[in-house]
C-alpha positions in Angstrom: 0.0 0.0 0.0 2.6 2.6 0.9 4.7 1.9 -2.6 1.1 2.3 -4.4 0.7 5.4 -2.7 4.2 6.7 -3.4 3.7 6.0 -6.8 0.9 8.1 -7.2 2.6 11.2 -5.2 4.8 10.7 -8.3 2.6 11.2 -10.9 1.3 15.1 -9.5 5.2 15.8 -9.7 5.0 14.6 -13.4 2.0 16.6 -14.4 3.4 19.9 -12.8 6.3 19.3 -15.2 3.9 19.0 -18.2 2.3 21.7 -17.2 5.6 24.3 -17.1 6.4 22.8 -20.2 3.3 23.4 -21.5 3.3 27.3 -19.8 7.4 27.9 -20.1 8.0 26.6 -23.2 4.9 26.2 -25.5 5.0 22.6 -25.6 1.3 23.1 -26.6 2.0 24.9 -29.4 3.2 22.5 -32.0 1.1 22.4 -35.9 3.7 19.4 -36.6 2.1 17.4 -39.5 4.5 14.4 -39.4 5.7 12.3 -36.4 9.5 13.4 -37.0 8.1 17.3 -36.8 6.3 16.2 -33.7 9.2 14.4 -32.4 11.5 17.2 -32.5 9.6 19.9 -31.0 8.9 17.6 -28.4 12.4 16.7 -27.8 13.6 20.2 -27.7 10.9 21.4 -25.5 11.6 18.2 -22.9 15.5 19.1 -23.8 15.1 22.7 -22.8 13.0 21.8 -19.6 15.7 19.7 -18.4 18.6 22.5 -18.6 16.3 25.0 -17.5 15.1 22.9 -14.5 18.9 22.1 -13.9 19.7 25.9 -13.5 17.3 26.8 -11.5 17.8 24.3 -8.6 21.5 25.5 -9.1 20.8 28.7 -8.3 18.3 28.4 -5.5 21.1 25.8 -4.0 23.6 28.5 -4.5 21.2 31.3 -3.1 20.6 29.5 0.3 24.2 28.2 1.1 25.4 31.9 0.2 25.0 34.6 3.8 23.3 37.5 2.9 23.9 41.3 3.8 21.4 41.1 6.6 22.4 37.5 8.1 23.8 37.7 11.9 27.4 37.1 11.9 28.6 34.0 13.3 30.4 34.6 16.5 34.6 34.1 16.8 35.8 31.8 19.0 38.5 33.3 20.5 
């Protein structure tokens, strides 16, 4: 029961990709009247998704390890 429900956790992650791709990247938006037309636009949009989801939990990794102006200074041991 608990793998089963795991599972389907899974597939809301899933469909909120699908859906930025969709919103992002007009994965929508393809007129393609052949598979290979439809096949490429679809690998560049799932291409481009990947990098740009890649660069984004870079930075955000990046922005929380990083002190800001504003953060309390860590006391010296003396």
């Amino acid at each position: 029961m608990a793998e089963l429900a795991a599972v389907a956790g899974l597939r809301w992650a899933i469909e909120e990709c699908f859906e930025r791709a969709k919103d992002d990247l007009g994965l929508d938006h393809c007129e393609a009247r052949s598979w290979h037309g439809w096949h490429r636009h679809m690998s560049l949009c799932m291409a481009a998704l990947a990098f740009l989801s890649k660069l984004s939990a870079d930075l955000r990794r990046s922005a929380s390890s990083k002190p800001n102006e504003t953060s309390p200074k860590e006391p010296i041991a003396a």
